[in-house]
Phi, psi and omega in degrees: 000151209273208168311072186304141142227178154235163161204166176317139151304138205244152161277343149276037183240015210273249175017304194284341195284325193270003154290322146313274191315306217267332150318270181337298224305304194297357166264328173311305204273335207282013174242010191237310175247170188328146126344300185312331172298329199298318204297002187273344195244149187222165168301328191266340180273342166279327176305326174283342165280287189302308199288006190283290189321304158319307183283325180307306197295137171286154192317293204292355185242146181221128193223112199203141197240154189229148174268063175279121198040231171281003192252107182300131159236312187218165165211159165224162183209156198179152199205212182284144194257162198256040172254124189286324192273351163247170224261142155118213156269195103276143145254123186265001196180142162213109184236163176212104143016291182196128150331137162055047171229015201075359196272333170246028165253352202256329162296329195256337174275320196282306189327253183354311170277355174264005149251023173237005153274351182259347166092050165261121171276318176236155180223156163237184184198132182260145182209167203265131164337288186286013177292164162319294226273359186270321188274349159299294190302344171278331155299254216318059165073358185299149144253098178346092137211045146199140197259150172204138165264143162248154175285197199228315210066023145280101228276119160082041204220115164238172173215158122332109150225164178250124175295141177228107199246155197239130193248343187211098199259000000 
């Protein structure tokens, strides 16, 4: 991969982010979950999500899109977490453009450093057990420490996830 760069996320970047996110996700997800899930989710109900996301974030938030030359590959974004029994940060998302190019460890070394300039010392990520993204994020250093099954909102269809926490960032 050529030259990465970043820079903060915009409320106009919400349209490019969410065509990227509904791309990934369904190449990430489309061997771990039902057929059935995908029809719940659409382009336009993720555009309306990021830009929800976007007009929202606080002081207190890290949103941030990488770049090769003019061409968006990725972004990651996180905040406060939303698990009441931990500490920190959350990271709600990491996506990427293409896999194995290097983009999503150079998004995950900046996210970290902008979040010990907000004064977060640890962070975590819920990521689905049987995902990619669980054996990325345990190289970069995640640690297993808390388990959940969730519904799917597919009738009799559950998934695995795992908290994977960074305890000292």
């Amino acid at each position: 991969m050529g030259n990465l760069e970043i820079r903060q996320a915009l409320l106009v970047d919400s349209e490019m982010i969410s065509k990227l996110h509904y791309k990934s996700w369904i190449r990430a997800y489309k061997e771990i979950l039902p057929e059935q899930y995908f029809d719940q989710i659409s382009l336009e109900k993720t555009n309306e999500h990021w830009f929800r996301i976007l007009a929202e974030q606080g002081q207190e938030s890290v949103f941030l899109l990488a770049f090769n030359g003019d061409e968006f590959v990725g972004f990651i974004n996180g905040g406060p977490s939303r698990d009441r029994e931990s500490q920190g940060a959350e990271l709600y998302g990491l996506f990427v453009k293409n896999e194995n190019k290097g983009i999503g460890t150079f998004l995950l070394k900046n996210f970290v450093s902008d979040l010990r300039k907000i004064n977060y010392e640890s962070f975590h990520a819920w990521v689905l057990n049987e995902s990619r993204a669980f054996g990325f994020f345990t190289k970069m250093g995640g640690v297993s420490t808390k388990f959940i099954q969730e519904e799917t909102g597919v009738p009799h269809v559950t998934f695995k996830e795992t908290m994977l926490s960074w305890k000292r960032i």
